[in-house]
N, C-alpha and C positions, 0 to 999 in steps of 0.2 A: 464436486458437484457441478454440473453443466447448465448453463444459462437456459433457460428456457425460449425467451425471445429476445433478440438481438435484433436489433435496426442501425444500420450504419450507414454511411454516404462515403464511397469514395471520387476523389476530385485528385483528376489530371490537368492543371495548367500552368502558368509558366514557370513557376517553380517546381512542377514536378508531381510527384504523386503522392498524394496525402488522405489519409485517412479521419473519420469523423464517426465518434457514437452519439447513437440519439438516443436522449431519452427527455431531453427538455417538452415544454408545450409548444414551443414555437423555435424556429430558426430562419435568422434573415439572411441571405444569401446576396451575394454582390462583392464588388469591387472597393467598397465604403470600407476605410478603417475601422468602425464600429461594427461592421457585420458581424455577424456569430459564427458564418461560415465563407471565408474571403476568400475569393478567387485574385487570381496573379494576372490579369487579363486587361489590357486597354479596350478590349474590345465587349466588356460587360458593362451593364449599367451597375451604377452606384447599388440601388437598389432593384438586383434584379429578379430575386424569384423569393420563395417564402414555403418554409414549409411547415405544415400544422398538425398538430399529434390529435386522430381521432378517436373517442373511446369506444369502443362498442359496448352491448350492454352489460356483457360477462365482465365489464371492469378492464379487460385486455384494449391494447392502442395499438394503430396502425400513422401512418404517415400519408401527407395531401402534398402534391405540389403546386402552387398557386404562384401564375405568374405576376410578377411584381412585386409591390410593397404592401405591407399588412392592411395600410390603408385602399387598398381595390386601385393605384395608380398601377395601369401595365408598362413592362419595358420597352424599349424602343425595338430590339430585336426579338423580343418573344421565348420561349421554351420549347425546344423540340422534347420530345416522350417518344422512344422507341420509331424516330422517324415523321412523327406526326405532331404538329404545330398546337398546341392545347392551350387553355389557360387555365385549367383544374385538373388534376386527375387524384385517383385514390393511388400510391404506389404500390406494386408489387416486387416479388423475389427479383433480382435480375435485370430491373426497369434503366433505360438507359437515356442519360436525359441531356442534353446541348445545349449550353450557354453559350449565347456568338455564335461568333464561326469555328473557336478553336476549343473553349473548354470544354472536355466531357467528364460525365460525375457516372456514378452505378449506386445502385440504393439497394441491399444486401439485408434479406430479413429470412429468421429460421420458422415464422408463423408464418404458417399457410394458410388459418383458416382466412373465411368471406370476407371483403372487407366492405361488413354496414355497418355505418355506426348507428347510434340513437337516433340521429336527424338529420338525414345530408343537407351538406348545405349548395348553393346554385351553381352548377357546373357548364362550362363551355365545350363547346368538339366536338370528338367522338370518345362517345364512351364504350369502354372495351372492357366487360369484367373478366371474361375467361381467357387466360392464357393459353392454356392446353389443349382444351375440347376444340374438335375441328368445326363446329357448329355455335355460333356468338349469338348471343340476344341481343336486336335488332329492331328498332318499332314497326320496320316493314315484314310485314307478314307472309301476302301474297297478296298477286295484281291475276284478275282472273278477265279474259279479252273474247267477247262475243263479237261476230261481224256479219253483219246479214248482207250478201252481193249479187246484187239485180242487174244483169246487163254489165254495164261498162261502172256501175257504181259501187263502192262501199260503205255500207252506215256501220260505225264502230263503237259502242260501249266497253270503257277502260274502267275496272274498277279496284282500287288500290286500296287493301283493308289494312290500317295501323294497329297496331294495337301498343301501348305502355306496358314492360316490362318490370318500370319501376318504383320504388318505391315513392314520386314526388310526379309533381308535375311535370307533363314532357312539351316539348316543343319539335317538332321533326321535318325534316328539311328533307327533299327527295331530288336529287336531274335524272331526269329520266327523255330519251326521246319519243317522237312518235313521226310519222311520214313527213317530211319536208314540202306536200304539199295538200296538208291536211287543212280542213277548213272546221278549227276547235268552236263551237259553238254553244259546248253547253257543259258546266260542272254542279255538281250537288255535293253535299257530305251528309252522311247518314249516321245519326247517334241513334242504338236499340231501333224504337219504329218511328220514330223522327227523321225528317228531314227538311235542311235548309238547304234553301234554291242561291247559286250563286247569280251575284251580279253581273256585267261585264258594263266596266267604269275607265273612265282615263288611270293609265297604272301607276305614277302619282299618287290618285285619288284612292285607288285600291288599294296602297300598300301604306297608305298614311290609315286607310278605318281599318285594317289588321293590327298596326299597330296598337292603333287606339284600343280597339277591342282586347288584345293580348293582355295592354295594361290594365284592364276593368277586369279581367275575369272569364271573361265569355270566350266560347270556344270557336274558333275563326279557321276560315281555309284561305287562301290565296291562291292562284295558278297563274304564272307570270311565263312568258316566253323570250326567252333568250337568243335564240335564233331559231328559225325555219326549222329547223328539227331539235332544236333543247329545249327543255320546259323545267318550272321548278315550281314543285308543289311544297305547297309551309303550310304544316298544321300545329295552331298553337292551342293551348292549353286542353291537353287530353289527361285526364286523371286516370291514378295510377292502377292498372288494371284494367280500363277502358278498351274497347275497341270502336273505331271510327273508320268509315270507310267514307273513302272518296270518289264518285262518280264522274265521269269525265266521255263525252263524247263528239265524235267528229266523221266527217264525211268526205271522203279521198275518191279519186280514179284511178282504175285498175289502167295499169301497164299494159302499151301489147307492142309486143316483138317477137320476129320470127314465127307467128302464128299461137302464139302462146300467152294469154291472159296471165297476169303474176300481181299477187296480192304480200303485199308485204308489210309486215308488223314490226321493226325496228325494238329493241329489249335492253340493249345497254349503252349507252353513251361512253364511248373512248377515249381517254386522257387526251387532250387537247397540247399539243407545244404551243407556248405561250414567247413572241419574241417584244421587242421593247425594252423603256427603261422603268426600274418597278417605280410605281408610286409607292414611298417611304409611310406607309401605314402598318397600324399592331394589326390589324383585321388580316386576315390571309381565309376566304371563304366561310367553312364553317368554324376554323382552325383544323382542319385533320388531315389536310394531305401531308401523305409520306414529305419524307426528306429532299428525296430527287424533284416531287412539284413544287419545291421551291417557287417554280416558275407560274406556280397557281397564284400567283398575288398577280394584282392590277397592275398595268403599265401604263404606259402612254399610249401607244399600239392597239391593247386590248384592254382599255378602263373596265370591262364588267368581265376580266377573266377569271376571277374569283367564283364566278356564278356557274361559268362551263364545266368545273373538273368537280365530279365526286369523289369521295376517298374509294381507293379500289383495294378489295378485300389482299391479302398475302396468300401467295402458293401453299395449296394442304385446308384454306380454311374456306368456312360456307357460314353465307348469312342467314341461311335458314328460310330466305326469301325464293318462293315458288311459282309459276304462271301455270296458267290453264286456259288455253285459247280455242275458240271453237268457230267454227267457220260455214255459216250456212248459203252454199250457193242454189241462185236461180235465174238457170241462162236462159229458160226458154224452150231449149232445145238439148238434145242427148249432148252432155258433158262425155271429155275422153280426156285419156291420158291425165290423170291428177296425181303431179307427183309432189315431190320436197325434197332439194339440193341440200336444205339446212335441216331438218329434221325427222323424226321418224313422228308416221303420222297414221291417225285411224280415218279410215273413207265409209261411210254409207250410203249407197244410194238410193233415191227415192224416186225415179222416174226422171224427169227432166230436171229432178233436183239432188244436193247432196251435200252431205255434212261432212266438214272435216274437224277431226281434235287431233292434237297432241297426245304420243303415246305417254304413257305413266313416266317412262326410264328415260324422257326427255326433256323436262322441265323446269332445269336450271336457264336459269333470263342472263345468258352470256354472251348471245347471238341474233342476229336480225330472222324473222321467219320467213321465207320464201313460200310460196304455194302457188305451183302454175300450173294450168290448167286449158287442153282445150275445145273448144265444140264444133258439132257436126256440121256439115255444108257448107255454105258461104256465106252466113249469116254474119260473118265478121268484117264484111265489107265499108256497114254505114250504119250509123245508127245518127238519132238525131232527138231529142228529148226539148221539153219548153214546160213552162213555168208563166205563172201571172198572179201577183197580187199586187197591194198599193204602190209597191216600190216601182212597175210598168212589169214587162214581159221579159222574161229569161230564156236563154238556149243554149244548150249543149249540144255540137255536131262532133261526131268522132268517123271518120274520114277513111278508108285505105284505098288508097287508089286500084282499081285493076287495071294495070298499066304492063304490057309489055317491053322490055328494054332489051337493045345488043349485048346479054353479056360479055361478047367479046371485043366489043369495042374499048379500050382501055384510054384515058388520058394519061401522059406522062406523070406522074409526081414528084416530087420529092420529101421523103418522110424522115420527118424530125420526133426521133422517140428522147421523153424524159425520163427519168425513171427516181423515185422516192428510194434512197436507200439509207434512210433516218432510221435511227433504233427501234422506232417502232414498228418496221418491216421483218425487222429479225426474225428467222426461222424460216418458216411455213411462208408467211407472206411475199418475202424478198425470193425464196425459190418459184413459187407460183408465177414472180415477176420474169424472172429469167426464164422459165419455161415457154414461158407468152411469147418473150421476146424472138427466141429461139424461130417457134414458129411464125412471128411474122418477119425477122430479116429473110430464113427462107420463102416466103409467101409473096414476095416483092417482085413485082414483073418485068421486065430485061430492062427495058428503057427507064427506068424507076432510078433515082436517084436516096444518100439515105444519108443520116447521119445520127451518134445517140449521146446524151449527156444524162450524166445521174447527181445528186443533189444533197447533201447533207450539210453537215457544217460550213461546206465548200461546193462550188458546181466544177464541174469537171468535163470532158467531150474528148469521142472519139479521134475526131479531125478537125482542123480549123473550116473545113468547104466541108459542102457536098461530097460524096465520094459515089460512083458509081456503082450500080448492080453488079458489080465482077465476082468469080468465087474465090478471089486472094481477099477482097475485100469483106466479103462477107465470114470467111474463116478468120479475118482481124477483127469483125463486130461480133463472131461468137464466140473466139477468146474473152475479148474482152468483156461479155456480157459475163462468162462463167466466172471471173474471179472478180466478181461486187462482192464489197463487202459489205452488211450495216451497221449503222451507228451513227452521234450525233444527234444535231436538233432537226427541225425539219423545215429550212428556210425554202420555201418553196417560191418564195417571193424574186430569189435570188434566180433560180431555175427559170420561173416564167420569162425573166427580164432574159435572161443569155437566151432562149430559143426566140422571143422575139425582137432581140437585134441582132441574130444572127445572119447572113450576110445573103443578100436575099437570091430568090433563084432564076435561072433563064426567060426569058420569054418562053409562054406557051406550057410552061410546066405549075403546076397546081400543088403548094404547099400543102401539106397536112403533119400537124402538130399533136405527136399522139403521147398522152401524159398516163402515166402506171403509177397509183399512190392511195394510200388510207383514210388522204385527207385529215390526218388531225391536225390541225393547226387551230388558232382561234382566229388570226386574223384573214378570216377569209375576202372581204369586202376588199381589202388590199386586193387580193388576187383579183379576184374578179372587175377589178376597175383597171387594172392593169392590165387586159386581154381584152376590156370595151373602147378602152382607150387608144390602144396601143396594136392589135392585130392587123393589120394590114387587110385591107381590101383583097378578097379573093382568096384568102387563106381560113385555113380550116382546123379548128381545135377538138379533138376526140380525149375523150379519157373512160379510164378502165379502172376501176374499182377492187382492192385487192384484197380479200378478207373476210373476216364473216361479220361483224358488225361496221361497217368503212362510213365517213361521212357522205354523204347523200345528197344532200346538200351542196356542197362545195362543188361535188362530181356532177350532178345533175346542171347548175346550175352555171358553171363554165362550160360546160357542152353546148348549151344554150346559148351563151354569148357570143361564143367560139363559133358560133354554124357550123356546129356539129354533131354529135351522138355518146350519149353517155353510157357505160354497161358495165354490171357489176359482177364479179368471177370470185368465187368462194376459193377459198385455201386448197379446197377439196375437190373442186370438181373439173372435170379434163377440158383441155385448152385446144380441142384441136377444132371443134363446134363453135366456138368463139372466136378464132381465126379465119372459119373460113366467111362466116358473118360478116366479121369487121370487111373484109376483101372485099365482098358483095356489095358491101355500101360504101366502102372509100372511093370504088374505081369509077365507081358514076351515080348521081344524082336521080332518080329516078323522075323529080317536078320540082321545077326552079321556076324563077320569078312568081311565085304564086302570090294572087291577088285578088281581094274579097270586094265584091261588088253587089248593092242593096238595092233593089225596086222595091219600090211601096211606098205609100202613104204615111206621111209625117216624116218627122226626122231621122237619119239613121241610126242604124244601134251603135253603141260601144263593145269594139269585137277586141277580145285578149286572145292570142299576140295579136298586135294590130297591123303589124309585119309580119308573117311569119315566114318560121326559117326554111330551105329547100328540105324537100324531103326525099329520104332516103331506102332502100328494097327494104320492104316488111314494115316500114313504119307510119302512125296514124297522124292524122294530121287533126289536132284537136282545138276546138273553139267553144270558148264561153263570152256569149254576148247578151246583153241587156238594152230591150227599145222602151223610151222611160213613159211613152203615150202607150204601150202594149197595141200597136197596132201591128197587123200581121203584114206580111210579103215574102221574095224571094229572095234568097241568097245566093247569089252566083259566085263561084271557086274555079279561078282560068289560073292558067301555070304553063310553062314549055315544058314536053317530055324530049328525052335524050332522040338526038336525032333534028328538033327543030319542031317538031309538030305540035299545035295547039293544044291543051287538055281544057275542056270546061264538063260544070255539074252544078246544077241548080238543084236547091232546096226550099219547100212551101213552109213557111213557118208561120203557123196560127198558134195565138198563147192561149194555154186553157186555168180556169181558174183552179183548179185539180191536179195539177201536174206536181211533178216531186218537187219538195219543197229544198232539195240537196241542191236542184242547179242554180237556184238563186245563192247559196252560200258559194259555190264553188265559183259563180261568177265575181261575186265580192273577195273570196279568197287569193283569182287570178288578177284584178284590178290590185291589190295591193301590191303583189310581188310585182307586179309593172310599174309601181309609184315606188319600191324599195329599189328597183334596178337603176334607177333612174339620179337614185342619191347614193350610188358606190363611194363616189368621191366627197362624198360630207351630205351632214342632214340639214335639209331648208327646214325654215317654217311653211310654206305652201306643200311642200312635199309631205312634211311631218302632220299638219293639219287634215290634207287628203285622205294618208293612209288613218289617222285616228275617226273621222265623221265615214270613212266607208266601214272601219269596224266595228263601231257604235252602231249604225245601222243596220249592217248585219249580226249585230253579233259574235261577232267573229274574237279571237285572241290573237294578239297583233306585239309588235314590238313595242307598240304605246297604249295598249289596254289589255287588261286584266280581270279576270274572274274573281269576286270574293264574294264570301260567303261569314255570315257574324249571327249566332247564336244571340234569339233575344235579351234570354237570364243570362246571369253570373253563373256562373257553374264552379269556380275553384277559387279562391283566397288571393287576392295576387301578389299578396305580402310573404307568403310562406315560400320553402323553396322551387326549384326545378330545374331542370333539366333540358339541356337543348345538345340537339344530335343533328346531325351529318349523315341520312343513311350511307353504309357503304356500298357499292355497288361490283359486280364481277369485275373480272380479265375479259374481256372478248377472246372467244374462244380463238386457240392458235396463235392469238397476243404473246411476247414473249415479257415475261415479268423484269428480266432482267435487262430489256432490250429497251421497256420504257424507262424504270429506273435505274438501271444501271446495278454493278452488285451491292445489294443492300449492306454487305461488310463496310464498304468505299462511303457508304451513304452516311457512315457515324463519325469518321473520320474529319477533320478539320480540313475541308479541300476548298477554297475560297471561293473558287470559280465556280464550282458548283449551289449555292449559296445565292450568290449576284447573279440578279436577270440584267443584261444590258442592254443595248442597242444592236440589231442586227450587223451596225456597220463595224461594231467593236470587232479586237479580232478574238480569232475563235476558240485560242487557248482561255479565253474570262468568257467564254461564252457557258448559258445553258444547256450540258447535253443530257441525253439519253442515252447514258451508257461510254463508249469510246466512240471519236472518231473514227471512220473510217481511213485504211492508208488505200492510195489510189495500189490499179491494179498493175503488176508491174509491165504490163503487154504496156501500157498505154505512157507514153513520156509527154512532158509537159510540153505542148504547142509554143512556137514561136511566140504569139501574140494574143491566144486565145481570150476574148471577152468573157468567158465565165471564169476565169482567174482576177480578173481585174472585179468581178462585182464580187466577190468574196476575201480580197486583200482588205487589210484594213488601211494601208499605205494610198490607196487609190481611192480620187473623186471621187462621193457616188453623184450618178446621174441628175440631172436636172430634174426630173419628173419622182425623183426615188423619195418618195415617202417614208423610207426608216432612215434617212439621212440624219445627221443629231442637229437638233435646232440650234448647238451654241456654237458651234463648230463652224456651220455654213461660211459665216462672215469673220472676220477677224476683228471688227470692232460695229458697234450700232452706227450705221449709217442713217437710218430712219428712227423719229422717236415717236412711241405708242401715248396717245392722251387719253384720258377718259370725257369722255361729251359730256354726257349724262348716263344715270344710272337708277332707274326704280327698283326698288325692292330690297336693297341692303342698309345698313344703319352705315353711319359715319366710322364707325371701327373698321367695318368690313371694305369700306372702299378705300381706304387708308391704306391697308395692306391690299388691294388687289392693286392701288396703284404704284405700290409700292414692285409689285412683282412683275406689273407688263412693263417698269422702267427701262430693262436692261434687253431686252428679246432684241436679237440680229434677226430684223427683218430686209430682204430683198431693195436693191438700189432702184431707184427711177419708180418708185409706188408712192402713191398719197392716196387721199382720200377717207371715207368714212366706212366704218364697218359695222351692222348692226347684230347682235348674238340676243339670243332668248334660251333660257337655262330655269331650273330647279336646282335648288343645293337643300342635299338633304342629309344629313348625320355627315356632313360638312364635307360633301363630293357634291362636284357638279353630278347632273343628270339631264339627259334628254336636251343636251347640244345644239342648237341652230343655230342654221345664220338664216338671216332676213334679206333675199337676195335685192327684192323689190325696192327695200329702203338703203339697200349697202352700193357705193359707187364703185368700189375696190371690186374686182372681179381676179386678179392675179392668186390662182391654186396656191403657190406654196408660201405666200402672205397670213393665206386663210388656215391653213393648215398647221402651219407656225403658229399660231396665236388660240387655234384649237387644242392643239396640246398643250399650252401652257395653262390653260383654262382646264381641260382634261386633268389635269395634275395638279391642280390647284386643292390646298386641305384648309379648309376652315375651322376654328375652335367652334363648339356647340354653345359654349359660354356667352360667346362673341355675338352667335348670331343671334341667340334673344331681345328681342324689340319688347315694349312697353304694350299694352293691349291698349287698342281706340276703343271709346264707349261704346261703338257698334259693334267689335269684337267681344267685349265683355256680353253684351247685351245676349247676341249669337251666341256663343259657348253656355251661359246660364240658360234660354229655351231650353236648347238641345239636351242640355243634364236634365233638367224636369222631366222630358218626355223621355228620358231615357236611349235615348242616341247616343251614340258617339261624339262627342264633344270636342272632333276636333274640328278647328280652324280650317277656312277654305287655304288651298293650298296656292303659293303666290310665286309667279313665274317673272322669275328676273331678266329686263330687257337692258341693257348694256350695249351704248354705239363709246365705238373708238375712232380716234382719227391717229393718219398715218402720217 
């Protein structure tokens, strides 16, 4: 007679390979002699996982794996499932589960059927019921995207409808992007024909009354921003069967280059490399990323990188999540040429107007949408829009010069190409790169000088110097471009620093720095503080975007600092148009020193950029300014054109009280990224303040405020169970799955390295990759003395200014000692141990002085960082930065941090429950001076 249901576990560790049948109700699993199921492993906890027999109703049992001990304490290293960091799951046939680094178990059952039991009980991560079906149940439904575009403007309604699959309550977690310089001003969430208006609060304050509300019962939205293009939507308690939609809208400018307006909708957010040392926490996001994003846990580096990476679905499957976007233009004038590099699209037109959708067979959200479009005559010269209510008078000028230039007049250069060739390039992307390249070593004009390095686990270069336009040399830079390989992580940090110490060039000849990459990194602010700080006067930073969903952000936004030109080239579309562009604008400037000059009455306006950069063939020169008296005058725009000769242009600016109400947001939305640019190198309070009272004012969603939104009734039990998810999200199309994680076989295996996030300066065999290293290409032999060997040794210095430098390392013993002054806002526990942690920090020799930090700790992580320049004496960076990551790093018990309630708290908290509020506590901002 044959067994009907069998459940069994088997465990590989250091004894070897041992088999286990289940049929008890529970089994404790760990390294403990008393376990029921003991692993051979120094590197498991005592008690580290748990498994629990569920019944279903038919009387038949399945098995739960729950990380930690029966009592709800989790382990120090966690559970992986089939690659994914969980703390519950239901097990199925074949489930593959990682204790440590090294143990692996399999959990082997001949019952197939569902696994529900009577009652589930509250699960973490993601949950995955179907193994098989290529199509998973998923809370995200569909995001359906209207955009109405007037002129030079876009207004966009996002609406993301949920809905619960299952049987208990859900909790649902979304990253999703949208334009990096979108100005979000308004969210809603709609139940049936209900709808609650969201707030926009300090995000703090917003994500302390979701909590609150979550734990009451009421059903809550959040919308919090992660960076300039990542966004995270949390909807908690949606009942089962529910659908809840969320509204979300914002107001962007259209692009224009090369004559061509370009409306772009951004759809998947792309695994992020994460470098750093991890912060030793159970939390790892929602728990769901694969195996290889190990590296999604928080570092020192990137403390919120747990917030950038969604779990990204596996090759063959579909979330079932669909978009539908539709696109109403009104230029004015006869629209031409409306195409789509990214997708297949439906046009109607309407006279001077015209619609575009998405066709049916196009509709997986893998890819960024492109739409560009152009119109008749020369009405694309100048435009100029205004605004007027309380806040004073707004303007919007969007600029192209008609400007004749010597196309053949040529500056010398010399061109410094980077090139990304991290595992995330793999495929599609890394050939796109080498194509480019192709095309511009030959595009490079006689006197043109060139050299290239590429970038991954290690940086590497053609040549120690410059090397000449010759065609011996140029057949040694197209060998060597054709045998890149990818792989690795994507230290770009390491690439910036070698192109900007590298050995600088002649009199009279004009660097330009041209970088080819995907951008996913998390630590972008590294970069970009590293190319404001550090470019050299009169040099010039372009970069090329390779992909179909690429960060945007990053690329956008070091083009910017770089004074230079950012453009973004799909996997797919031809490279010879985009070469000759780049040419057109590297070899001359078409208005340099340009400078904004205000006649009129009252004070002047505040114009973003308040410098702005030279500008380049085809490109618009765009301003948002605000005069806070609304009094009108003229704006004069004088610049040099090539050659020497003057340019000026005046503009009549009268506010009217009827004007669009977008260029008041977009003015607030460019004022902050100019108060964000300005704290690359660490967050002030004056800085942090700024940008928070200009987004409160406007509205706006900011890195320090937040949309929420809290349902007045209880709607769900919040004692009974639920469920909280992680949506998953696509591959960006032409993304190589294996290229970001490496082969998912490797990924089960016990590989240490793979596992540990470290310090960039670590060496690279313990580092985080994506996939294999690359091996250099064999053209190319190791340079004498080459500087980009020396920043990716682990054996050598890093630099004075190098920010992933390891803080314990620096000094060989504390030469300076860290006191605490005083301290508001922590109990006597809590300063005992943080004094106990800033004891030992090797801070820099010849520094004294006071330093003042203001922070939140919240579920025992610092949050929202500053320092207090005003009140701090200490001005030495890598003093300040030292002591910021240890604070960054820094884990409080939640136990610890409870305080006694003052009568006026009590008093507070009892109103608020009467009337039915959220009853939590103001939220209290810890100020901390140290001395040196």
């Amino acid at each position: 007679m044959t067994t009907q249901h069998i459940h069994r576990l088997i465990v590989e560790d250091d004894r070897g390979r041992k088999e286990y049948p289940l049929e008890e109700s529970s089994y404790s699993i760990g390294r403990d002699q008393r376990a029921d199921i003991r692993i051979a492993s120094p590197f498991v906890n005592r008690q580290q996982a748990t498994l629990i027999r569920q019944v279903r109703e038919d009387g038949s049992y399945f098995y739960q794996i729950v990380d930690g001990n029966a009592n709800g304490k989790p382990s120090t290293n966690g559970v992986l499932l089939n690659g994914q960091k969980c703390k519950a799951h239901y097990l199925q046939d074949q489930d593959e589960i990682i204790f440590g680094p090294q143990v692996r178990a399999t959990y082997y059952t001949t019952d197939t059927r569902p696994n529900v039991p009577g009652k589930k009980p509250k699960l973490g991560g993601l949950y995955v019921q179907s193994s098989e079906g290529n199509t998973n149940e998923f809370p995200l439904k569909h995001t359906e995207v209207q955009a109405k575009v007037t002129g030079n403007i876009s207004r966009v309604e996002v609406t993301q409808t949920f809905e619960n699959p299952f049987n208990s309550t859900l909790e649902a977690t979304y990253i999703f992007p949208l334009p990096d310089e979108a100005a979000v001003d308004d969210m809603e969430i709609r139940i049936g024909d209900r709808t609650i208006k969201g707030n926009i609060k300090k995000r703090i304050e917003a994500q302390q009354i979701y909590q609150q509300a979550k734990k009451q019962g009421r059903t809550a939205g959040l919308l919090e921003q992660e960076r300039d293009n990542i966004f995270t939507q949390s909807l908690a308690n949606i009942k089962p069967g529910e659908q809840i939609d969320v509204v979300i809208r914002y107001t962007d400018s259209l692009k224009f280059l090369g004559g061509n307006y370009e409306f772009v909708f951004p759809m998947v957010v792309g695994s992020r490399y994460i470098p750093g040392t991890t912060i030793d926490t159970n939390t790892v996001g929602g728990g769901s990323a694969p195996t290889p994003m190990a590296i999604n846990q928080d570092t020192d580096l990137v403390p919120d990188a747990s917030r950038l990476n969604a779990p990204i679905l596996p090759p063959g499957s579909r979330s079932g999540h669909d978009i539908k976007v539709t696109v109403d233009i009104d230029a004015g004038v006869e629209i031409q040429d409306v195409h789509s590099p990214s997708h297949q699209i439906q046009v109607e037109h309407q006279g001077c107007q015209m619609q575009v959708t998405l066709a049916k067979r196009d509709t997986i959200p893998n890819k960024d949408l492109i739409l560009r479009y152009q119109v008749a005559g020369d009405r694309t010269q100048t435009t100029v829009l205004t605004q007027a209510d309380k806040r004073g008078g707004h303007f919007a000028v969007y600029l192209i010069p008609a400007i004749d230039y010597p196309q053949e007049q040529f500056v010398p250069k010399d061109v410094l190409f980077l090139i990304d060739t991290s595992g995330s390039q793999h495929g599609e992307p890394l050939k796109k790169c080498q194509e480019l390249m192709r095309r511009f070593i030959n595009g490079l004009n006689p006197n043109d000088t060139f050299n290239i390095m590429d970038f991954s686990d290690t940086t590497r270069q053609l040549s120690p110097v410059p090397l000449p336009n010759t065609e011996p040399n140029r057949h040694h830079a197209i060998n060597y471009i054709n045998q890149l390989n990818s792989g690795g992580g994507t230290h770009l940090l390491r690439g910036i620093q070698a192109v900007l110490n590298f050995p600088e060039v002649e009199p009279g000849r004009l660097r330009s720095i041209v970088l080819l990459t995907d951008g996913y990194i998390g630590n972008e602010n590294q970069i970009l503080a590293e190319v404001q700080h550090h470019l050299k006067p009169g040099n010039r930073l372009y970069s090329f975007g390779t992909g179909s969903s690429v960060n945007r952000f990053l690329l956008n936004r070091i083009a910017e600092i770089g004074r230079g030109m950012s453009q973004i080239i799909r996997h797919d579309e031809p490279t010879e148009k985009v070469a000759e562009q780049f040419f057109r604008q590297i070899n001359n400037p078409v208005l340099t020193n340009i400078e904004l000059i205000w006649q009129g009455k009252g004070e002047s306006p505040i114009i973003y950029p308040a410098m702005p950069s030279d500008l380049f063939a085809e490109q618009p020169l765009v301003l948002f300014g605000r005069k806070s008296d609304g009094c009108g005058g003229i704006l004069q725009v004088t610049g040099t054109v090539a050659g020497g000769a003057l340019y000026q242009q005046s503009f009549d600016l009268n506010f009217e009280d009827r004007g669009n109400r977008a260029i008041a947001q977009l003015w607030g939305r460019a004022r902050i990224k100019d108060l964000m640019n300005l704290m690359l190198k660490g967050e002030t309070k004056v800085g942090v303040d700024e940008v928070t009272d200009t987004a409160l004012a406007y509205q706006l969603l900011s890195q320090y405020t937040a949309f929420v939104a809290v349902s007045d009734e209880v709607r769900v039990n919040p004692q009974e169970g639920s469920v909280a998810v992680q949506v998953p999200v696509e591959m960006p199309e032409a993304v190589s799955y294996e290229g970001i994680f490496g082969n998912l076989a490797q990924s089960y295996a016990p590989v240490k390295k793979r596992r540990k996030v470290v310090s960039d300066s670590a060496p690279a065999s313990y580092s985080p990759v994506f996939g294999s290293p690359s091996a250099p290409p064999p053209t190319t032999k190791a340079s004498s003395a080459p500087e980009s060997r020396q920043l990716s040794s682990p054996a050598s210095a890093p630099s004075d200014l190098d920010p992933l430098s390891p803080i314990v390392r620096n000094y060989k013993r504390p030469q300076n000692r860290l006191q605490i002054v005083s301290v508001t806002g922590l109990n006597e526990g809590v300063i005992a141990r943080l004094t106990k942690r800033l004891q030992f920090i090797n801070l820099p020799p010849n520094v004294s002085g006071d330093l003042v930090f203001e922070f939140y700790l919240t579920e025992g992580r610092v949050q929202e960082l500053t320092i207090d320049e005003q009140a701090s004496s200490v001005k030495d960076k890598k003093a300040i930065v030292v002591i910021q990551r240890i604070l960054l790093t820094w884990q409080v018990s939640q136990k610890l941090l409870r305080k006694p309630m003052s009568l006026r708290e009590r008093f507070f908290y009892f109103i608020r429950a009467l009337t039915k509020q959220s009853p939590q506590l103001p939220v209290e901002k810890i100020r901390l001076v140290v001395r040196i």
